[in-house]
C-alpha positions as CSV (number, residue, x, y, z in Angstrom):
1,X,-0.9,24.5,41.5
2,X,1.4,24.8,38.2
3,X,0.7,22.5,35.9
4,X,3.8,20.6,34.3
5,X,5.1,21.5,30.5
6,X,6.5,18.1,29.6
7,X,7.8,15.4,31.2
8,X,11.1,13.7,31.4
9,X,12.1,9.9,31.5
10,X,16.0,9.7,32.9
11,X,17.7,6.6,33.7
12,X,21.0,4.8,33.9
13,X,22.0,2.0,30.7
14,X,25.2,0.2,31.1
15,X,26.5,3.3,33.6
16,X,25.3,5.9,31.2
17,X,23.3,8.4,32.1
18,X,20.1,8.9,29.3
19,X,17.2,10.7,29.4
20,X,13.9,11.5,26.9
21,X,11.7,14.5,27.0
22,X,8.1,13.2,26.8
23,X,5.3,15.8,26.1
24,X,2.5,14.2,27.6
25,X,2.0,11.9,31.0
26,X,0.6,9.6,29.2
27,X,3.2,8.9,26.7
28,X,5.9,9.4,29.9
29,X,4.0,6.4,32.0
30,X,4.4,4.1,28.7
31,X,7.7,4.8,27.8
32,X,8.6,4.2,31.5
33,X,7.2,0.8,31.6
34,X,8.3,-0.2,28.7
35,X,11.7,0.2,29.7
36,X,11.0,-1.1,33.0
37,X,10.3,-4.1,30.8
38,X,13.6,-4.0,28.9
39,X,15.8,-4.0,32.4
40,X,14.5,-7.8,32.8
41,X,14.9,-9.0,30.0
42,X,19.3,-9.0,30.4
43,X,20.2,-7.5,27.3
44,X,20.9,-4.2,29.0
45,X,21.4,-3.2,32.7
46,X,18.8,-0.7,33.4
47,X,19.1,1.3,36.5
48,X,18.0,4.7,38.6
49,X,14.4,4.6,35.8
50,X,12.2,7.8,37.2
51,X,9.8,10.3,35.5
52,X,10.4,13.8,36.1
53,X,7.7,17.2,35.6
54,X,9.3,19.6,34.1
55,X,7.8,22.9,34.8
56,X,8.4,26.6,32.8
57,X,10.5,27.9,36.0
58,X,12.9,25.2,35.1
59,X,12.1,23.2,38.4
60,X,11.8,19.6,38.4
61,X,9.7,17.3,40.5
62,X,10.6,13.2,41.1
63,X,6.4,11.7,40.0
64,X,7.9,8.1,39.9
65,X,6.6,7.2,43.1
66,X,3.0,8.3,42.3
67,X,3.6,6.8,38.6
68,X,4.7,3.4,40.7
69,X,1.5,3.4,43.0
70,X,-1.0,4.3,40.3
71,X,0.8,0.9,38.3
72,X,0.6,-1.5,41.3
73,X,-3.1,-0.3,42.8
């Protein structure tokens, strides 16, 4: 199995599209909840949050799901 080379936080903040390229998992998985933090607090509408693998071929592969069930074990 390929492994990634780097990571990619995208989301949607007040209907714009954003994203961060993350080098590690780990940093990816904190960044992510972080700003799953900021989309209750109201000051800015926070939609579509996922984590993407980037790999060399330039594929990408949705994790969020297995971020989401590692989170809420």
């Amino acid at each position: 199995m390929k492994k990634p080379l780097n990571y990619c936080v995208v989301w949607k903040e007040n209907n714009q599209n954003r994203e961060e390229i993350i080098f590690s998992k780990a940093t990816a998985v904190v960044h992510y909840v972080e700003l799953m933090h900021l989309s209750f607090d109201g000051k800015n509408m926070i939609s579509e949050l996922a984590v993407l693998a980037m790999y060399k071929d330039g594929s990408k592969k949705d994790i969020t799901s297995n971020i989401n069930k590692f989170l809420y074990m």
